[in-house]
mmCIF file of the N, C-alpha and C atoms, coordinates in Angstrom:
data_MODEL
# 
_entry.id   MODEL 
# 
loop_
_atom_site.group_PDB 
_atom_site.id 
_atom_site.type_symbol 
_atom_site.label_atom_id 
_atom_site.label_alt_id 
_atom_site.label_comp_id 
_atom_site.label_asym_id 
_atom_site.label_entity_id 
_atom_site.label_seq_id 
_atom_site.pdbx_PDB_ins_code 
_atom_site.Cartn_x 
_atom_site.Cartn_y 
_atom_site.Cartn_z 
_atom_site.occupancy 
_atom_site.B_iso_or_equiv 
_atom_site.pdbx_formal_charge 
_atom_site.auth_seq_id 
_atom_site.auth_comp_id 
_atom_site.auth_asym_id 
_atom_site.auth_atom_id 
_atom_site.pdbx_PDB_model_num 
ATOM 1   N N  . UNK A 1 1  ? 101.690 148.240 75.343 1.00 0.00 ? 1  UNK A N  1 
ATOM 2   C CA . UNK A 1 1  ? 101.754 147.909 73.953 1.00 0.00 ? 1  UNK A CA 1 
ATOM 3   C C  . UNK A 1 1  ? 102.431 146.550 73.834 1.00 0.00 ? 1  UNK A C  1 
ATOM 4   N N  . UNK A 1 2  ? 102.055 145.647 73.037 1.00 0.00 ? 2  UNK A N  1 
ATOM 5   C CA . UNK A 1 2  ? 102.244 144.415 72.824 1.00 0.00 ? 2  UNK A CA 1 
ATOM 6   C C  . UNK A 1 2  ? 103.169 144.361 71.471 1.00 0.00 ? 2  UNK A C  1 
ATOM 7   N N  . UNK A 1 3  ? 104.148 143.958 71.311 1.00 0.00 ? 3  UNK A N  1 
ATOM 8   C CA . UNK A 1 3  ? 105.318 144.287 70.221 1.00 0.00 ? 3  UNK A CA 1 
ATOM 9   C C  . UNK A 1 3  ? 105.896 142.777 70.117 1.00 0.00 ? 3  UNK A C  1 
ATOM 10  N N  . UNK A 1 4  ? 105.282 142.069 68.399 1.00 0.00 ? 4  UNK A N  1 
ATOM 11  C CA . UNK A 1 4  ? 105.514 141.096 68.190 1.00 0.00 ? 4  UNK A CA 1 
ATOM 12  C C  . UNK A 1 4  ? 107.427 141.005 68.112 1.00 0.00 ? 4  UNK A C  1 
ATOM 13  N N  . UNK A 1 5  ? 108.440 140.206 68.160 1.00 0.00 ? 5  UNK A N  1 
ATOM 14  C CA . UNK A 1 5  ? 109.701 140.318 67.780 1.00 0.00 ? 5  UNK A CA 1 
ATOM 15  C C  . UNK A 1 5  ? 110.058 138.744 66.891 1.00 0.00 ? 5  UNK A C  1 
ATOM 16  N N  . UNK A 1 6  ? 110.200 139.435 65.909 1.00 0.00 ? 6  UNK A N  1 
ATOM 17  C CA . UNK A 1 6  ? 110.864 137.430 65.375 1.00 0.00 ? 6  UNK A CA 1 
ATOM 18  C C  . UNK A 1 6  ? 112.644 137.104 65.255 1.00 0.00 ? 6  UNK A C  1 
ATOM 19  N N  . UNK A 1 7  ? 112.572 136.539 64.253 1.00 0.00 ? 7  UNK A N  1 
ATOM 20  C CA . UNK A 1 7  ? 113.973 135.825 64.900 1.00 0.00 ? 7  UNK A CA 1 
ATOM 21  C C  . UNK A 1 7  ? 114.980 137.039 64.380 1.00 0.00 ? 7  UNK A C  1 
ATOM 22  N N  . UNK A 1 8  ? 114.909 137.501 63.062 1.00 0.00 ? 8  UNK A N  1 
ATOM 23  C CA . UNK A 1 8  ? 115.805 138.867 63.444 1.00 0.00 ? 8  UNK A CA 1 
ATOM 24  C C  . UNK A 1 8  ? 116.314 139.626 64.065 1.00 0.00 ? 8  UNK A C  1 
ATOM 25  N N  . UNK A 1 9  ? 115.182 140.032 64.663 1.00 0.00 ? 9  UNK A N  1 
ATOM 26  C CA . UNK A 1 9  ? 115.255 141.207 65.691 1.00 0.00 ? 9  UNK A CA 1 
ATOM 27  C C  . UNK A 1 9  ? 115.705 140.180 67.078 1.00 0.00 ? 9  UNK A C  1 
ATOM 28  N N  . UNK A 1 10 ? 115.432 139.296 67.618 1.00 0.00 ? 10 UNK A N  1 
ATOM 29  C CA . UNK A 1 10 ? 116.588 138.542 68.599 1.00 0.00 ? 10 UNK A CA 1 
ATOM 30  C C  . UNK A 1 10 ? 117.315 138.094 68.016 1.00 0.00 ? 10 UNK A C  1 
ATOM 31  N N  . UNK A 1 11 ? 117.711 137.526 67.295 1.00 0.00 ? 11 UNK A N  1 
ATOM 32  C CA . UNK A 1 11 ? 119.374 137.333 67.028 1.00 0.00 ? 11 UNK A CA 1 
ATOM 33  C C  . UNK A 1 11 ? 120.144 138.750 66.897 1.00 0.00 ? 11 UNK A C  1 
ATOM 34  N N  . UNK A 1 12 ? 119.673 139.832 66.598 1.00 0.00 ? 12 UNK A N  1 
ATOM 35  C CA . UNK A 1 12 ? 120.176 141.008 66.356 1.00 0.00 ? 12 UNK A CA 1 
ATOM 36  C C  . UNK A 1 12 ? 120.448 141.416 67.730 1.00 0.00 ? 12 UNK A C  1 
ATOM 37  N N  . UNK A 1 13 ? 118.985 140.884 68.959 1.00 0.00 ? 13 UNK A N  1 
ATOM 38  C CA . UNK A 1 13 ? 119.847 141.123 69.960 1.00 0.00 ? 13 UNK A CA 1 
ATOM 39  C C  . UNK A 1 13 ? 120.862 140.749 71.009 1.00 0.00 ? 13 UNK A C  1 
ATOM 40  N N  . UNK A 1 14 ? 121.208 139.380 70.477 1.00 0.00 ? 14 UNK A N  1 
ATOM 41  C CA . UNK A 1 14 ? 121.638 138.555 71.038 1.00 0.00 ? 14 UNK A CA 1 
ATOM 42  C C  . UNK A 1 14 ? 123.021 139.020 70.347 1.00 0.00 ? 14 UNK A C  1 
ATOM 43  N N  . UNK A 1 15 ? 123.472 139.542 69.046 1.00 0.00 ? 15 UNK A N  1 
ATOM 44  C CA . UNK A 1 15 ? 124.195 139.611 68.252 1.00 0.00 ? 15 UNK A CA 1 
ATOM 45  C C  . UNK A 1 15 ? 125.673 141.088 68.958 1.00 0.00 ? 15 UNK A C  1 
ATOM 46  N N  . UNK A 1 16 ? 124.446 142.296 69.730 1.00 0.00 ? 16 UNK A N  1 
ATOM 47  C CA . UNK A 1 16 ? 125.169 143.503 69.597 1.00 0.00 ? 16 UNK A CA 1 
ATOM 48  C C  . UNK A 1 16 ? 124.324 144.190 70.571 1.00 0.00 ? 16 UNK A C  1 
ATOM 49  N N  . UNK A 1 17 ? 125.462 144.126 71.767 1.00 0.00 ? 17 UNK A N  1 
ATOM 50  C CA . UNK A 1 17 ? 124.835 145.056 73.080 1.00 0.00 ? 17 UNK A CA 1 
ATOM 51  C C  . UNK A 1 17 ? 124.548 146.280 72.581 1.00 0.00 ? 17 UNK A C  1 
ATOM 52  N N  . UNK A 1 18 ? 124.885 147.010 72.003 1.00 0.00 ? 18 UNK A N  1 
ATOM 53  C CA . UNK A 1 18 ? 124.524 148.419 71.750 1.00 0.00 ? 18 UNK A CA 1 
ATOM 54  C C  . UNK A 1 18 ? 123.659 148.972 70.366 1.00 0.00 ? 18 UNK A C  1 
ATOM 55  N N  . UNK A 1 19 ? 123.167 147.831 70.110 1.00 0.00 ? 19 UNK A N  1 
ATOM 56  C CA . UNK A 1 19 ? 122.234 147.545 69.055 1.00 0.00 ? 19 UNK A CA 1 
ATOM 57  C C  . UNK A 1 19 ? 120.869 148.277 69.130 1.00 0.00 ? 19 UNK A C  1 
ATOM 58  N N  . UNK A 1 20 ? 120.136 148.481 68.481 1.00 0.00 ? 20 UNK A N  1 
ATOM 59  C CA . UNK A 1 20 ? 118.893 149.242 68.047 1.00 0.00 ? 20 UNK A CA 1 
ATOM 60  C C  . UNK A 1 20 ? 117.877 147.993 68.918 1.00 0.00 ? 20 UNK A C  1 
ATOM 61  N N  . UNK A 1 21 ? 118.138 146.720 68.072 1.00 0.00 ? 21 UNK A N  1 
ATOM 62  C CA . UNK A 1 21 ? 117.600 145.509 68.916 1.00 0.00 ? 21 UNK A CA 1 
ATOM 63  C C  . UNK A 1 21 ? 117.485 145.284 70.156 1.00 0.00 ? 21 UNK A C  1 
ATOM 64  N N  . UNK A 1 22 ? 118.457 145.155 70.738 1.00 0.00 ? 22 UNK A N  1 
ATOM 65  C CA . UNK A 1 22 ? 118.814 145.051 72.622 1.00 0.00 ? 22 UNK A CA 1 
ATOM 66  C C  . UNK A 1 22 ? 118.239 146.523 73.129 1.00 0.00 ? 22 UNK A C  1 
ATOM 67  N N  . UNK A 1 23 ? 118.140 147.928 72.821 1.00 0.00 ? 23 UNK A N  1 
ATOM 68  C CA . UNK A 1 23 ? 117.635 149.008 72.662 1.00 0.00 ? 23 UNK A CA 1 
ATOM 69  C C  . UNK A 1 23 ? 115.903 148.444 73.246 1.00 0.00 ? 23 UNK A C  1 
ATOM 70  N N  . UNK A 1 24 ? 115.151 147.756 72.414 1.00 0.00 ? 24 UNK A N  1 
ATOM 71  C CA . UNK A 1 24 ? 113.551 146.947 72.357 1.00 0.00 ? 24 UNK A CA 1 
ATOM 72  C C  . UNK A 1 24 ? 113.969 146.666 74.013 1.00 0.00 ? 24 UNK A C  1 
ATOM 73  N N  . UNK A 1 25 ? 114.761 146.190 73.850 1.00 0.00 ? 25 UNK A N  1 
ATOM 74  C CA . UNK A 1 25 ? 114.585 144.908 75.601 1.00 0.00 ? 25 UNK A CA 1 
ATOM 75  C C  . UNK A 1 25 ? 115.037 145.789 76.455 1.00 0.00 ? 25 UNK A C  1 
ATOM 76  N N  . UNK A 1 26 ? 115.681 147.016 76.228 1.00 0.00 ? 26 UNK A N  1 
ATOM 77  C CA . UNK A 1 26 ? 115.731 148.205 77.987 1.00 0.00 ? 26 UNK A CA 1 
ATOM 78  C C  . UNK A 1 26 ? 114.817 148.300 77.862 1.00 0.00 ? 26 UNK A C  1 
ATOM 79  N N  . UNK A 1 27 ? 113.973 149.199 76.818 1.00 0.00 ? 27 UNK A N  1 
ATOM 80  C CA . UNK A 1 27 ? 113.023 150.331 76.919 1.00 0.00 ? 27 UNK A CA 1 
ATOM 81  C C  . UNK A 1 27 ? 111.979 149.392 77.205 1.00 0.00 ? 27 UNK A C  1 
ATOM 82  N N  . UNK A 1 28 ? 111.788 147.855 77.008 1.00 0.00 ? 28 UNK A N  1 
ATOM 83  C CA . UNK A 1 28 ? 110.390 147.419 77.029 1.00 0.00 ? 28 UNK A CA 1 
ATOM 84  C C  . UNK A 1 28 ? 110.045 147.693 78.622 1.00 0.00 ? 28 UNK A C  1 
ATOM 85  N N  . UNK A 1 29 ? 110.595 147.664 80.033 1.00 0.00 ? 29 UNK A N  1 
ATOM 86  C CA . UNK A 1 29 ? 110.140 147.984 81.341 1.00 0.00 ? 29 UNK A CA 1 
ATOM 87  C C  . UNK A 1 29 ? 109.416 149.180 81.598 1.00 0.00 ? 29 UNK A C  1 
ATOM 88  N N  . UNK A 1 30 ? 110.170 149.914 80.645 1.00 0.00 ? 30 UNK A N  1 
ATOM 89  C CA . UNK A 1 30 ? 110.224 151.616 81.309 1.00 0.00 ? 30 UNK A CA 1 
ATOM 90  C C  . UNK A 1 30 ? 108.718 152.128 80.286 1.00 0.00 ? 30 UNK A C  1 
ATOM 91  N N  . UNK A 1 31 ? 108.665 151.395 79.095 1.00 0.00 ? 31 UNK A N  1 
ATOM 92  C CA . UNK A 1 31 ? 107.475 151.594 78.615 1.00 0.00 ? 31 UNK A CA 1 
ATOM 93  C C  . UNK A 1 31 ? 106.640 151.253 78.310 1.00 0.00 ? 31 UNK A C  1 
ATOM 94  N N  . UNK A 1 32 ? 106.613 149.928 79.456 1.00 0.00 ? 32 UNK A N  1 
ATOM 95  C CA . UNK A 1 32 ? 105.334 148.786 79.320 1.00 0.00 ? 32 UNK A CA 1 
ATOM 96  C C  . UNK A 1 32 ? 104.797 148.211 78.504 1.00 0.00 ? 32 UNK A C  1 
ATOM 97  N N  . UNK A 1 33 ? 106.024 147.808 77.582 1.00 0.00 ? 33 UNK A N  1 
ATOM 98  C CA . UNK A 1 33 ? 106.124 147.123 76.383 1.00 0.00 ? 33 UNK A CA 1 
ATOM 99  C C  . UNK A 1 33 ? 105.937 145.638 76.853 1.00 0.00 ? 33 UNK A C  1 
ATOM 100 N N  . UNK A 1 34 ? 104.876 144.789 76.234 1.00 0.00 ? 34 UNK A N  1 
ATOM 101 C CA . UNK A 1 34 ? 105.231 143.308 76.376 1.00 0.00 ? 34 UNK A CA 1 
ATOM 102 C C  . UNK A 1 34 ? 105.797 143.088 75.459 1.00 0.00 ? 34 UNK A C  1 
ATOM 103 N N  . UNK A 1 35 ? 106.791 142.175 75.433 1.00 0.00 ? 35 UNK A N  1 
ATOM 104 C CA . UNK A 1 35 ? 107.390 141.524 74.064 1.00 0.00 ? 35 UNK A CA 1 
ATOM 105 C C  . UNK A 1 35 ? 106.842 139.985 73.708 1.00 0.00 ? 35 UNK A C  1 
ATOM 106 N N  . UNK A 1 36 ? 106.792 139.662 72.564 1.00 0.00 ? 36 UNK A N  1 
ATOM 107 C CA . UNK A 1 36 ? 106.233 138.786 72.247 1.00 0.00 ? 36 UNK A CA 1 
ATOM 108 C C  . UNK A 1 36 ? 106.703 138.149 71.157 1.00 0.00 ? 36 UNK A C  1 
ATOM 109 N N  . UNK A 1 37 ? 106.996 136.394 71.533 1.00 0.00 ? 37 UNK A N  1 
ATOM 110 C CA . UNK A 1 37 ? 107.631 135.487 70.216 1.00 0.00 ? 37 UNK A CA 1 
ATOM 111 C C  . UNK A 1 37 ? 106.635 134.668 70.318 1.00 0.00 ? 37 UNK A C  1 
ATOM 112 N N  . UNK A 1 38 ? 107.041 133.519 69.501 1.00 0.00 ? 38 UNK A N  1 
ATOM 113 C CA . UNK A 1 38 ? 105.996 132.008 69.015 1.00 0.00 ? 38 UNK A CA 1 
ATOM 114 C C  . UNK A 1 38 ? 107.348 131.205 69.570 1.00 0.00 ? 38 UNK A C  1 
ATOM 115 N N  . UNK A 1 39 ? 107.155 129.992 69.632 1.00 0.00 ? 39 UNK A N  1 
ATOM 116 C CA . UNK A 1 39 ? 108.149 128.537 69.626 1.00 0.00 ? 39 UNK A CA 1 
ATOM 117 C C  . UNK A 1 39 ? 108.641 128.552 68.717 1.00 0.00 ? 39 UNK A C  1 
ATOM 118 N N  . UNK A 1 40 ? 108.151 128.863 67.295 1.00 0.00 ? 40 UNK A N  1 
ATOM 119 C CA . UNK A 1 40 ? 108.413 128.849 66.272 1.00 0.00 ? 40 UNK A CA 1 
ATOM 120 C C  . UNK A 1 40 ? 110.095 129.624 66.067 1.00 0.00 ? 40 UNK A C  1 
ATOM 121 N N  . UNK A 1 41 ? 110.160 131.132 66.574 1.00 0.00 ? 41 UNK A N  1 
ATOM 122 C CA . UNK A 1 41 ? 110.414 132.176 66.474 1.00 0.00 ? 41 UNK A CA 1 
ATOM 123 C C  . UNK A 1 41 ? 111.765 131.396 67.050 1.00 0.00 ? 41 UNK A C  1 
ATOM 124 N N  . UNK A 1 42 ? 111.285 130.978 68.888 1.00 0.00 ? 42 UNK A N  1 
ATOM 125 C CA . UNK A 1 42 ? 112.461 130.540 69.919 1.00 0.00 ? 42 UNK A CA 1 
ATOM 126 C C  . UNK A 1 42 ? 113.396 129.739 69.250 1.00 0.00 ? 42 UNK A C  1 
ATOM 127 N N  . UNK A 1 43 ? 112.594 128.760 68.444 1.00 0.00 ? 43 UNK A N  1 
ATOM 128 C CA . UNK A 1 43 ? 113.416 127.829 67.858 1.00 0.00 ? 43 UNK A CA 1 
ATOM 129 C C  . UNK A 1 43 ? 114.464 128.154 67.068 1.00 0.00 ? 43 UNK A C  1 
ATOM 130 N N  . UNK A 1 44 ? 113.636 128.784 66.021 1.00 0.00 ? 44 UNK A N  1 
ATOM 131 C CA . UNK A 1 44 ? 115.126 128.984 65.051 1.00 0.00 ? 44 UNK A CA 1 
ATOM 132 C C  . UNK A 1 44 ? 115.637 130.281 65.272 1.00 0.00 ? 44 UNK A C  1 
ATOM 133 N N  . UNK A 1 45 ? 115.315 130.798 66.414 1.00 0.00 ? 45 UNK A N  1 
ATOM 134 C CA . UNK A 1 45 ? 116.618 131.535 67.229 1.00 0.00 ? 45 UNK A CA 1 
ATOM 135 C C  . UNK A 1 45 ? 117.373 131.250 67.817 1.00 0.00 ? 45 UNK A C  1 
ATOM 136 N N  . UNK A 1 46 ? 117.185 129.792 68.512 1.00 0.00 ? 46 UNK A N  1 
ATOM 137 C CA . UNK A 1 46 ? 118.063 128.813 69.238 1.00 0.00 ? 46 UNK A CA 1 
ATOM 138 C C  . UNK A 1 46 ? 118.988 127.924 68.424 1.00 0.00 ? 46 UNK A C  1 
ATOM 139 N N  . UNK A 1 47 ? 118.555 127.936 67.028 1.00 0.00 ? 47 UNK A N  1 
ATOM 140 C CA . UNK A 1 47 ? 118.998 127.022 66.044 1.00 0.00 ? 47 UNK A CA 1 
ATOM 141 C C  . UNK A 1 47 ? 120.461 127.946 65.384 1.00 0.00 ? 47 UNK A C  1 
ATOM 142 N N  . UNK A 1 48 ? 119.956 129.295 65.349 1.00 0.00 ? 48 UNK A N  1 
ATOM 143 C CA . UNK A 1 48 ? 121.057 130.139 64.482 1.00 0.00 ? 48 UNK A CA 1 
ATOM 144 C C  . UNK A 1 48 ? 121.998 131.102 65.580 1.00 0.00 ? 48 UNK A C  1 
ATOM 145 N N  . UNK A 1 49 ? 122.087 130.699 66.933 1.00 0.00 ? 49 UNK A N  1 
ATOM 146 C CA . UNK A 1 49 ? 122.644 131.406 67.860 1.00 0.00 ? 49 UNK A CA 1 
ATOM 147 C C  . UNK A 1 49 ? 124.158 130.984 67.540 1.00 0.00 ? 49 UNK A C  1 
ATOM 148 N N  . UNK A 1 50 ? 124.135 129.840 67.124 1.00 0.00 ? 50 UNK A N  1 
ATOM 149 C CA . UNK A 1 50 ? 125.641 129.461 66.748 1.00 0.00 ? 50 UNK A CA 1 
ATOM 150 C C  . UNK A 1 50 ? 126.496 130.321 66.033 1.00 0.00 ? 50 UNK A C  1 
ATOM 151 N N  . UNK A 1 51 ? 125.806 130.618 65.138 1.00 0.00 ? 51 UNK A N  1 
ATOM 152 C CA . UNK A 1 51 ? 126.601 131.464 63.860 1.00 0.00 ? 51 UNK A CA 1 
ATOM 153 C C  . UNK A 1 51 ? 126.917 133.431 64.344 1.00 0.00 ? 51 UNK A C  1 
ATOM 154 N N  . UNK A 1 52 ? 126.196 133.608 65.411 1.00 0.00 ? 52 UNK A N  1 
ATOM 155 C CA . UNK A 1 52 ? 127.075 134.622 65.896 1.00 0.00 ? 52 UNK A CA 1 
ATOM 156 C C  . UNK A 1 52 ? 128.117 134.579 66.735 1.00 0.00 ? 52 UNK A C  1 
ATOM 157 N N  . UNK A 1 53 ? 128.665 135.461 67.623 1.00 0.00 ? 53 UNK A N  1 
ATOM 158 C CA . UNK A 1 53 ? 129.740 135.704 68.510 1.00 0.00 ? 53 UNK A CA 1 
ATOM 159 C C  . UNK A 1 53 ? 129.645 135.281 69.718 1.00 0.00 ? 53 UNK A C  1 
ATOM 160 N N  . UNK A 1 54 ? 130.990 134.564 69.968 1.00 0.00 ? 54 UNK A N  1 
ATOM 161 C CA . UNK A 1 54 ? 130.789 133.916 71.488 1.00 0.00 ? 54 UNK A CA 1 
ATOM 162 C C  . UNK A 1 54 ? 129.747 134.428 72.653 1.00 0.00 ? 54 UNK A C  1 
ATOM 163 N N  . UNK A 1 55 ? 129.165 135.670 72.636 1.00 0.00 ? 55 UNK A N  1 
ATOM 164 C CA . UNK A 1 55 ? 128.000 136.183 73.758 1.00 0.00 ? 55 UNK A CA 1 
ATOM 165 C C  . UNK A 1 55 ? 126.873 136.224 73.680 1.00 0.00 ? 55 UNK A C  1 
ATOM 166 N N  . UNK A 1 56 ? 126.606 135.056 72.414 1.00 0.00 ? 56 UNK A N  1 
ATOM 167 C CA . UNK A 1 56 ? 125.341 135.560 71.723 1.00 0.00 ? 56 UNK A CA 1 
ATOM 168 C C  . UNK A 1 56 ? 124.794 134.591 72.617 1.00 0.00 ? 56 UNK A C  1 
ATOM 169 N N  . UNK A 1 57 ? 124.944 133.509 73.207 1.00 0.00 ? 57 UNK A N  1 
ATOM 170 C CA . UNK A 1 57 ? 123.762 132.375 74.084 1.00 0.00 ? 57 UNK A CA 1 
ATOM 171 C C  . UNK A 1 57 ? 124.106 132.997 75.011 1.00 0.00 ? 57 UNK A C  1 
ATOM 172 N N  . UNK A 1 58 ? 125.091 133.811 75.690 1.00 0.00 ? 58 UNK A N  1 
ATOM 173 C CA . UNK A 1 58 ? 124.830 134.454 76.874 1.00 0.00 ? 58 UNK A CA 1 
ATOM 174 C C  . UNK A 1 58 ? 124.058 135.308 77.021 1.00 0.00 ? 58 UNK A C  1 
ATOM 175 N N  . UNK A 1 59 ? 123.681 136.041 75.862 1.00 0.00 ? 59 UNK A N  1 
ATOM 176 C CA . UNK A 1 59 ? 123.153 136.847 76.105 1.00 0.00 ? 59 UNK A CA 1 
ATOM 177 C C  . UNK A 1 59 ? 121.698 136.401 75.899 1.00 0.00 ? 59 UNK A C  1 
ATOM 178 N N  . UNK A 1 60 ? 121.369 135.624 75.048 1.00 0.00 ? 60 UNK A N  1 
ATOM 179 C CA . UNK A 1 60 ? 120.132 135.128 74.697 1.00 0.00 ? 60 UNK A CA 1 
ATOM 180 C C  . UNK A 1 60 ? 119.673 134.344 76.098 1.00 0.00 ? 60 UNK A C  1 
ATOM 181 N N  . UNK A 1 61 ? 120.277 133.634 76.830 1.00 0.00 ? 61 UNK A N  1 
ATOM 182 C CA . UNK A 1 61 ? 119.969 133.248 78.162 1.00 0.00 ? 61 UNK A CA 1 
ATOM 183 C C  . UNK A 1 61 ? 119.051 134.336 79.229 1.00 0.00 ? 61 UNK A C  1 
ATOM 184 N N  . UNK A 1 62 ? 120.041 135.675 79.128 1.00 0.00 ? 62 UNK A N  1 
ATOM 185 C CA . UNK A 1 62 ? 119.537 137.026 79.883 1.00 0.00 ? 62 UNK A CA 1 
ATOM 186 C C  . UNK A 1 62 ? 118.259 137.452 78.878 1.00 0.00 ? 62 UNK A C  1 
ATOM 187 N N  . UNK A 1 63 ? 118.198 137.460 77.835 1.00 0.00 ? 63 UNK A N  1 
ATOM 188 C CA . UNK A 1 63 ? 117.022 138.213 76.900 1.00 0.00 ? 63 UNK A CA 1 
ATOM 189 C C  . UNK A 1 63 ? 115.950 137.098 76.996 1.00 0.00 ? 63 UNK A C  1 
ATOM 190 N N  . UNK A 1 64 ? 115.939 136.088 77.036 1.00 0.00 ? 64 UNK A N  1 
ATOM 191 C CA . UNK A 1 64 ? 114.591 134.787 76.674 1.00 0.00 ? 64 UNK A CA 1 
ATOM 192 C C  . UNK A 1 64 ? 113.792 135.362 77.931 1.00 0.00 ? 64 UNK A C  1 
ATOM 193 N N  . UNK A 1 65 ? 113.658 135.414 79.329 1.00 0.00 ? 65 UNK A N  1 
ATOM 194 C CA . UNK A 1 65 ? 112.979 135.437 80.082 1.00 0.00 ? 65 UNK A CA 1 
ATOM 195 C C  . UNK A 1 65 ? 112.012 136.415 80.136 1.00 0.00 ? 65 UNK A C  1 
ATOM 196 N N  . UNK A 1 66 ? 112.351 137.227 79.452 1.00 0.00 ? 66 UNK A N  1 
ATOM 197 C CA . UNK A 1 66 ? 111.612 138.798 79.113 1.00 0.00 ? 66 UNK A CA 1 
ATOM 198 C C  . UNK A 1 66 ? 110.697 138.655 77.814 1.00 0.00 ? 66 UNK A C  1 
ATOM 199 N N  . UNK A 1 67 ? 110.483 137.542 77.166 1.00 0.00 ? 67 UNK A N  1 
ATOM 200 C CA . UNK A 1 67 ? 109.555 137.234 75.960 1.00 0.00 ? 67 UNK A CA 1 
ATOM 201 C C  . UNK A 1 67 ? 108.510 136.897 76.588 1.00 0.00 ? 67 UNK A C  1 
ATOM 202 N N  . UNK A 1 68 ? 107.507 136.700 75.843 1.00 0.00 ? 68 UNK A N  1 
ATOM 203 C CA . UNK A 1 68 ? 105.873 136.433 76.346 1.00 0.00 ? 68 UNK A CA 1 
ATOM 204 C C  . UNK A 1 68 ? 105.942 135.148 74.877 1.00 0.00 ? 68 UNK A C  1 
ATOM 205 N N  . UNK A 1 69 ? 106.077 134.306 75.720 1.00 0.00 ? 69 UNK A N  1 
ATOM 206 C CA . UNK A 1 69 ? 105.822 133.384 74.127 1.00 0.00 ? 69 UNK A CA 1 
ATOM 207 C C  . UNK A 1 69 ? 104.242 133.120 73.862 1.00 0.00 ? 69 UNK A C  1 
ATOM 208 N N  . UNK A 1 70 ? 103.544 133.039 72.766 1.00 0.00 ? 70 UNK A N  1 
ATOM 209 C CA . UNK A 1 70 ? 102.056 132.850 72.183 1.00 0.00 ? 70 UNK A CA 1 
ATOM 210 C C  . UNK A 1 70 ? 102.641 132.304 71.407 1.00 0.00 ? 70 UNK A C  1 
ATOM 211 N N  . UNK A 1 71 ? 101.209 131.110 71.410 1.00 0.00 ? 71 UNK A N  1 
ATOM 212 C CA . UNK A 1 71 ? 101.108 129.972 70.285 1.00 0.00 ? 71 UNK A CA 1 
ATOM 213 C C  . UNK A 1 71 ? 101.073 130.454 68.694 1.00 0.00 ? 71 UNK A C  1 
ATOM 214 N N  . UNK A 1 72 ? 101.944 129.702 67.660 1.00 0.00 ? 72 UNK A N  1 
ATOM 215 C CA . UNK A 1 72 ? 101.997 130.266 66.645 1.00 0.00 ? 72 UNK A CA 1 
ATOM 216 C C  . UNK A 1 72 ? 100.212 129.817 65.685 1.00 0.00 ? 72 UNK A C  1 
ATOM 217 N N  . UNK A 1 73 ? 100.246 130.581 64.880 1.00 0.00 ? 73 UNK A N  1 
ATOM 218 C CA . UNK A 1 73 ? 99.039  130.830 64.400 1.00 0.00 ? 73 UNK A CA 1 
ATOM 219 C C  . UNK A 1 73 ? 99.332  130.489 62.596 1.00 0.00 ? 73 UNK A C  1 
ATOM 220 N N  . UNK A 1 74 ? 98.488  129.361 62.473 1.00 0.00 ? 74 UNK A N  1 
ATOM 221 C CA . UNK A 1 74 ? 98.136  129.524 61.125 1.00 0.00 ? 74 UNK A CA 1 
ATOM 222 C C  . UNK A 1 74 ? 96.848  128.959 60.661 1.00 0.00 ? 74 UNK A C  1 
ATOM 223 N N  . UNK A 1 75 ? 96.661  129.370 59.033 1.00 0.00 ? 75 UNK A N  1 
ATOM 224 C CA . UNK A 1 75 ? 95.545  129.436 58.604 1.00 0.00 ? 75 UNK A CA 1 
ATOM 225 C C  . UNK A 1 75 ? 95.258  128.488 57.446 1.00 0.00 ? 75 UNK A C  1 
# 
C-alpha cells in the first residue's frame, strides 16, 4: 500500500517519538507500506523543523530516507 504523508504528519513525526505519526514509519516495514512525499512536502518540512524541539532534525535525518519522494502534481 502506497500512503501519501504531507508536512503534518512529518513534522508530527519528527515532533514526538511515541506519536501516532512516527507509529506510520515502524509499521511501514512490517506492512509493506511505501511512504510517499513531493519536494514540495520535503521542503516546507525542512523549512518548519525549526519551530519544534531540539530532536526534531535528528530525527527527521533518521525518518527522510524511508520516504519515496514523487514529483508534485498540478493541474
Amino acid at each position: 500500500m502506497k500512503l501519501f504523508l504531507d508536512t503534518s504528519v512529518l513534522l508530527a513525526s519528527c515532533g514526538s517519538e511515541w506519536g501516532a505519526a512516527r507509529e506510520v514509519f515502524r509499521l511501514a516495514p512490517l506492512k509493506e507500506w511505501t511512504l510517499i512525499a513531493t519536494p514540495y512536502v520535503l521542503e516546507e518540512t525542512e523549512r518548519n523543523l525549526s519551530k519544534l524541539s531540539g530532536d526534531a532534525d535528528s530525527a527527521w535525518q533518521i525518518l527522510k530516507p524511508d520516504l519515496v519522494c514523487c514529483e508534485d502534481v498540478s493541474h
